[in-house]
C-alpha positions as CSV (number, residue, x, y, z in Angstrom):
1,X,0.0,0.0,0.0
2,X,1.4,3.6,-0.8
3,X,2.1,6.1,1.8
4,X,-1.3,8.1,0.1
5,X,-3.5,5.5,0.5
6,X,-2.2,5.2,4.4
7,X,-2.8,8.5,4.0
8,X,-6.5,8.2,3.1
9,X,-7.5,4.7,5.2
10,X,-5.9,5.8,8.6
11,X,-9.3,7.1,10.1
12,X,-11.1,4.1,8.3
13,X,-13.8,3.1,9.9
14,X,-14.6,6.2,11.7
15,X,-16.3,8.1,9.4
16,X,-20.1,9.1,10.4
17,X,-22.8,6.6,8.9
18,X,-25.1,8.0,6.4
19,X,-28.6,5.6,7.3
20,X,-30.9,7.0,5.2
21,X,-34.6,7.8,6.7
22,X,-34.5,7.9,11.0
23,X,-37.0,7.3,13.7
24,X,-37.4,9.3,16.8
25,X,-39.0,9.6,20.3
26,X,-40.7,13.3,20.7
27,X,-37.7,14.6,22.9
28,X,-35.5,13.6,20.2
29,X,-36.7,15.8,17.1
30,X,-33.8,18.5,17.2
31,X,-31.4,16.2,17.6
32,X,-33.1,13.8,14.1
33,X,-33.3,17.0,12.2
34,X,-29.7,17.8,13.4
35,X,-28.5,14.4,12.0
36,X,-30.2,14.6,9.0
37,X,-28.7,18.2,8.1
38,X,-25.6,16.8,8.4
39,X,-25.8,13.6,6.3
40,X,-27.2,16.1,3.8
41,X,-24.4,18.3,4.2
42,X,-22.1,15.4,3.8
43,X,-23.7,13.9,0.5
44,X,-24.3,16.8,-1.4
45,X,-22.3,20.2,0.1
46,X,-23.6,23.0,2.2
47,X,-25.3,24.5,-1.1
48,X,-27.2,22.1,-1.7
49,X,-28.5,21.4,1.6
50,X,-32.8,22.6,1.8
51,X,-34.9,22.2,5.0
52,X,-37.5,19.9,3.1
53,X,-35.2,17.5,2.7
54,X,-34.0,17.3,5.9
55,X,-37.4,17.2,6.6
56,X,-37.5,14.3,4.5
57,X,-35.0,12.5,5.7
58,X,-35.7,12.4,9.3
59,X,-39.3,11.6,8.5
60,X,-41.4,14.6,9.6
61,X,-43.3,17.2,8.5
62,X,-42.0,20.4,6.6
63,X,-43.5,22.4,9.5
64,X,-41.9,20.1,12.5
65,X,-38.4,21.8,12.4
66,X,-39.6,25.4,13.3
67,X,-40.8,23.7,16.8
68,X,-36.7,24.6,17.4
69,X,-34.9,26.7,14.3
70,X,-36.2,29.8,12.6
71,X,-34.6,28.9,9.5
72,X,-32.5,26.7,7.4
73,X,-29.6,28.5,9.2
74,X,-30.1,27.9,12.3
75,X,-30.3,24.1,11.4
76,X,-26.7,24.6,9.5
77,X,-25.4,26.4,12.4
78,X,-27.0,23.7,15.0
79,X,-25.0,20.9,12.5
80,X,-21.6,22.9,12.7
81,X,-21.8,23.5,16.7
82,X,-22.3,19.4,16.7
83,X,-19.6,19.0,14.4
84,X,-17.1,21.3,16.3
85,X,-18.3,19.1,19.4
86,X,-17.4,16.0,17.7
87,X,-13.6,17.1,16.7
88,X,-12.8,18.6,20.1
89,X,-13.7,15.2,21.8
90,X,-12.4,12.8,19.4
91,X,-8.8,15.4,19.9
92,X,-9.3,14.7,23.8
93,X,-9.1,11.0,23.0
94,X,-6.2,10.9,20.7
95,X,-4.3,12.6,23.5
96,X,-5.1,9.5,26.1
97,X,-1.6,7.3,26.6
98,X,0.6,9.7,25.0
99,X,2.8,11.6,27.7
100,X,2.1,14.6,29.5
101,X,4.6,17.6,27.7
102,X,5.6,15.0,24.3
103,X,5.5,16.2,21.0
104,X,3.6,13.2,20.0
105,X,0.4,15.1,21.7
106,X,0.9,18.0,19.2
107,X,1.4,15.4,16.6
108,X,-2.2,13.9,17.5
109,X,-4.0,16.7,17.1
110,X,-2.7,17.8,14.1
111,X,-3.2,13.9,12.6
112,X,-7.1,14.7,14.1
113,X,-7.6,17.8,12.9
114,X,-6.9,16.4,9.1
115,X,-8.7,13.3,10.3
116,X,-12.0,15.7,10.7
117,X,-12.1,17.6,7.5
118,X,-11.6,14.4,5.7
119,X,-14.1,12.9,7.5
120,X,-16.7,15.0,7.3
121,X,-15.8,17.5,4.8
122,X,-19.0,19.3,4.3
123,X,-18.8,20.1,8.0
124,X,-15.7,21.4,7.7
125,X,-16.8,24.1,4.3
126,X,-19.5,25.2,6.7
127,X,-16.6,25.9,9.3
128,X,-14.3,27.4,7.2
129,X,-15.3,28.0,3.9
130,X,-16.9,31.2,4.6
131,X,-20.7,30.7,6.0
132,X,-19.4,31.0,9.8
133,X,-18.2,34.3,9.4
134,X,-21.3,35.3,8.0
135,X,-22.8,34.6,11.3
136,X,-23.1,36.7,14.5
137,X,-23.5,33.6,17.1
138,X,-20.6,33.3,19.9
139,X,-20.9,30.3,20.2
140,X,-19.1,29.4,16.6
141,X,-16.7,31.8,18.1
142,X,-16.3,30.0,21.1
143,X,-16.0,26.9,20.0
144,X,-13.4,27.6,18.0
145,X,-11.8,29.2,20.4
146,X,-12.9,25.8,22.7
147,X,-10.4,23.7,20.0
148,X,-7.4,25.4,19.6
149,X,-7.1,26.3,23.3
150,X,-6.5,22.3,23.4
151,X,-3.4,22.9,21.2
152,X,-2.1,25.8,23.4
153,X,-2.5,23.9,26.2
154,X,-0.3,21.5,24.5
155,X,2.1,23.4,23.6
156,X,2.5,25.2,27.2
157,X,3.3,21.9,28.3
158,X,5.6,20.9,25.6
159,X,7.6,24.4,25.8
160,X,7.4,24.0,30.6
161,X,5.8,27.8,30.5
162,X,3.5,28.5,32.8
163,X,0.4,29.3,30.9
164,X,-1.0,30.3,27.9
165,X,1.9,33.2,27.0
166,X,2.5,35.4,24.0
167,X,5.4,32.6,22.9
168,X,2.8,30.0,23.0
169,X,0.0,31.8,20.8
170,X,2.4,32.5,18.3
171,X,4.1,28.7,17.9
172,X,0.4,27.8,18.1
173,X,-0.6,29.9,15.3
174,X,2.3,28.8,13.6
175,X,0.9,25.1,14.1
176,X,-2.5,25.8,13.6
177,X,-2.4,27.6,10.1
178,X,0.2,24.7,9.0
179,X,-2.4,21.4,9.4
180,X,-5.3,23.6,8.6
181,X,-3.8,24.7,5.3
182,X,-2.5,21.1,4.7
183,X,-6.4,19.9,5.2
184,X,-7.5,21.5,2.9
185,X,-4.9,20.4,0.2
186,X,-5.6,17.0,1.3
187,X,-9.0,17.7,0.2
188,X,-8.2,18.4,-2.9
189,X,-7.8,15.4,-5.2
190,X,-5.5,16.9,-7.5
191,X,-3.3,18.9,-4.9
192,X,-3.4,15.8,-2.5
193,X,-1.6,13.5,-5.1
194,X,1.2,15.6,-4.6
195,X,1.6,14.3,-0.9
196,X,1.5,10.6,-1.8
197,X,4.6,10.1,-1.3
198,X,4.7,11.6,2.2
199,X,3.9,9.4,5.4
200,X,0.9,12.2,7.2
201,X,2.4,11.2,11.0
202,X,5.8,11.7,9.9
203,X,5.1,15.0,8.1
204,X,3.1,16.3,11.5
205,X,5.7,15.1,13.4
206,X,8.6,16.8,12.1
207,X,6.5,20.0,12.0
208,X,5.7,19.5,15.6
209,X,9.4,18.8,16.7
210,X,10.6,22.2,14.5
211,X,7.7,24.1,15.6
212,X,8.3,23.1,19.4
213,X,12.8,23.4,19.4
């Protein structure tokens, strides 16, 4: 097997099922319509998403989802606060066995990050490809904030400072804009064959031990 197609089957397995039409008990009718916004998202892009086929999907009436969103962007909103829910737990667990101020930690995240928005890339285009920013809700704010505070963290440990500092932000910024520029490459069919021949771990890693020296 070639170092790209390690590249694309490491997170095998993980990716979120797409089950076609759901049931649901009455408490549970933001949380169907939720799920069904995002297997739209994920099979045919954030611009092609519509709230009647959510509707649809989950199996309810075009008039149920306005019991909990005003509009279709609410429900996209709701599907990208899940989503952002989703990557910071699953970077919590990759952390789990590795040891407390090791590069590897860094290296984790970064291999979770890329993990994510190939997993669920239509997530990910709501996140970052422009519809967030378009929307005055703190909470996408915070959330983001929420995630790469887990790096920092990381990184404090990693460098023995005391906190948060100026040093930190900036080698975490440094970090950051590396594996989110590099996920969206790997995105990219054409741009990602470029990185075939490149093992993903060992690339994060040598980034994290440069960034962290």
């Amino acid at each position: 097997m070639s170092n790209g197609q390690k590249n694309q089957d490491y997170d095998a397995g993980s990716q979120p099922r797409t089950t076609g039409k759901k049931t649901y008990h009455h408490g549970d009718l933001r949380a169907a319509l939720i799920e069904a916004t995002r297997q739209l998202v994920e099979e045919k892009g954030p611009d092609s998403f519509s709230v009647s086929d959510a509707c649809r999907l989950a199996g309810v009436s075009t008039a149920a989802p306005y019991k909990h969103f005003k509009n279709k962007t609410e429900m996209l909103v709701a599907a990208v606060l899940e989503g952002m829910l989703r990557h910071r737990t699953r970077m919590l667990a990759a952390l789990e066995g590795i040891p407390e101020g090791s590069p590897e930690r860094v290296t984790a995240i970064g291999m979770e990050y890329v993990s994510f928005a190939l997993r669920e890339p239509g997530i990910f285009s709501l996140k970052f490809g422009g519809f967030t920013d378009r929307i005055a809700d703190p909470r996408l704010e915070e959330g983001g904030q929420q995630s790469f505070n887990i790096l920092l963290t990381e990184i404090a440990k990693c460098l023995d400072e005391p906190g948060i500092t100026e040093e930190v932000r900036r080698r975490g910024f440094l970090l950051w804009s590396f594996v989110h520029g590099l996920s969206f490459i790997l995105r990219e069919q054409g741009l990602a064959e470029k990185g075939q021949e490149f093992d993903l771990h060992d690339l994060l890693e040598d980034v994290a031990r440069r960034m962290l020296n």
